[in-house]
N, C-alpha and C positions, 0 to 999 in steps of 0.2 A: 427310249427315244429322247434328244434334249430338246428343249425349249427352247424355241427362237422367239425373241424377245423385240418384236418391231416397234418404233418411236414412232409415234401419231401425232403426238403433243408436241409443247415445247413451254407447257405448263410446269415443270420443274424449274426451266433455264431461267422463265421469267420472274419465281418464285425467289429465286434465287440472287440473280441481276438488283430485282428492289429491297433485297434484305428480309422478306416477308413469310412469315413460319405456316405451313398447311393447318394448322389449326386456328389461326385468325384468318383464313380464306374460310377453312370451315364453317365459322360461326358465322361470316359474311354470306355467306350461301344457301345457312340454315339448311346445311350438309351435313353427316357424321363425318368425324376425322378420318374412320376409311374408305367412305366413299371417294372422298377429299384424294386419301390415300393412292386410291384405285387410279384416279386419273394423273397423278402425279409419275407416277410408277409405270403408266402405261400397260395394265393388266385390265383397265376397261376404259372405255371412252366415252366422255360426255354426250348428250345430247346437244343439239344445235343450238337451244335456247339455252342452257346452263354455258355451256363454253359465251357466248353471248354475253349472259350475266359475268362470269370470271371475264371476261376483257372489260368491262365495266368498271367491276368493281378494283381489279389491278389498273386500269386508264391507260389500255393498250388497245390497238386495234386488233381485232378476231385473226385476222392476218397473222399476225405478229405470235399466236398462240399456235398454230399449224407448221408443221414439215412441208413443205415441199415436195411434189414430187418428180422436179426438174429440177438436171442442173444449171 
């Protein structure tokens, strides 16, 4: 059976947009790098208070870290 692979996040795009590697988000979060990993990848999804912290700590609004689910 394959894997459908749904985007929740948008914690990669943002990772990425600022130049900013998952292992310095990690150590800012006092996260492991696969936990880090996990929500990057979209193979698990933060808690409301962590995504919170990561729009913090990257100086994005939580907004800005979510899909959409309109178009």
């Amino acid at each position: 059976m394959p894997t459908i692979l749904v985007t929740m996040n948008r914690i990669k795009e943002v990772l990425k947009q600022k130049g900013i590697k998952q292992i310095w988000l990690a150590d800012k979060l006092g996260k492991s790098y696969n936990m880090v990993n996990g929500y990057v990848q979209n193979r698990q999804q933060p808690r409301l208070e962590v995504l919170n912290d990561i729009a913090e700590i990257l100086d994005v609004y939580v907004r800005n870290l979510l899909v959409g689910n309109k178009d």
